[in-house]
C-alpha positions in Angstrom: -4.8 9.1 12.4 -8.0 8.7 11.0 -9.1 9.1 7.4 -12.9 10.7 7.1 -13.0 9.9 3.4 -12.4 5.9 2.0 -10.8 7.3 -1.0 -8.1 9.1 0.4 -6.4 5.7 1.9 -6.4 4.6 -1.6 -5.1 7.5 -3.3 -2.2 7.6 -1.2 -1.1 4.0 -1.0 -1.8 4.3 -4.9 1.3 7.6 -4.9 3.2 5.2 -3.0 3.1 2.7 -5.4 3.8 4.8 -8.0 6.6 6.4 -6.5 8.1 3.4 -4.5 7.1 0.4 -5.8 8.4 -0.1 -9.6 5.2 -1.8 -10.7 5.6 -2.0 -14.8 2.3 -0.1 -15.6 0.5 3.0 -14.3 -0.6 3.0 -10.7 -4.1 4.5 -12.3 -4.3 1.6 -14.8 -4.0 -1.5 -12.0 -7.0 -2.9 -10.4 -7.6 -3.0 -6.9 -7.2 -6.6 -6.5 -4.5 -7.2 -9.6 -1.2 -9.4 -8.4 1.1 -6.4 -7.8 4.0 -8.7 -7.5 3.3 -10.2 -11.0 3.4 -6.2 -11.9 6.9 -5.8 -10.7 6.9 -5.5 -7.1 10.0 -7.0 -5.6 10.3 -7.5 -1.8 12.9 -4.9 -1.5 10.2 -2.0 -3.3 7.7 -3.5 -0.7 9.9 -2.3 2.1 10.3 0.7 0.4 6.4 1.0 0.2 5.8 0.5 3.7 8.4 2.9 4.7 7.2 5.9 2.7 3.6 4.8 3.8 4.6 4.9 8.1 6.4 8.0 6.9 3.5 9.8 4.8 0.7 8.5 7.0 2.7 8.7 10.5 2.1 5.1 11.3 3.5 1.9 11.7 3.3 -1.9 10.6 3.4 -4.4 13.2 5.0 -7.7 12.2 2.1 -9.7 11.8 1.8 -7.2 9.0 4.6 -7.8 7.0 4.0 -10.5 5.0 3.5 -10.9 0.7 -0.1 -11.0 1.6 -0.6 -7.3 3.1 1.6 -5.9 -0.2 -0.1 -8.5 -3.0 -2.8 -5.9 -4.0 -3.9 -2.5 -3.6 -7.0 -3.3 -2.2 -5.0 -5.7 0.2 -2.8 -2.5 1.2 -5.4 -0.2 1.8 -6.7 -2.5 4.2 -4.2 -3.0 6.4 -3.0 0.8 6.6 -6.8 2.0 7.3 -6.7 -0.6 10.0 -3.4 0.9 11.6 -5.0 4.2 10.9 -8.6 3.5 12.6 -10.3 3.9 10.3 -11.4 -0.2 9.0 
């Protein structure tokens, strides 16, 4: 699947979030590169963020990708799913 706009990635990771990841402020208020795990992210919401992301976007994280670094930042998560998606 490939994304035509950059934003749309972002948006969509930044539902996620809001919806999956029990960060402790709004998804709208947290900068790209803020520590999402010193916002609340657990491990367990990560997993819960990567599932609804394969599921929403119709892809899926390889192992090398499952690591605190991939899920530390917005900017971080974007990443990685536009490289699944083809579109890095």
């Amino acid at each position: 699947m490939q994304f035509n706009t950059g934003g749309v990635v972002d948006e969509v990771v930044r539902e996620i979030l809001a919806r999956h990841g029990r960060i402790s402020v709004p998804i709208a208020d947290v900068d790209g590169g803020a520590d999402l795990f010193a916002l609340g992210l657990t491990s367990h919401a990560a997993v819960n963020v990567m599932l609804a992301i394969e599921d929403r976007l119709a892809i899926e994280f390889p192992d090398e990708l499952m690591s605190k670094a991939v899920f530390a930042s917005v900017d971080s998560l974007v990443g990685a799913v536009r490289s699944l998606a083809g579109d890095a």
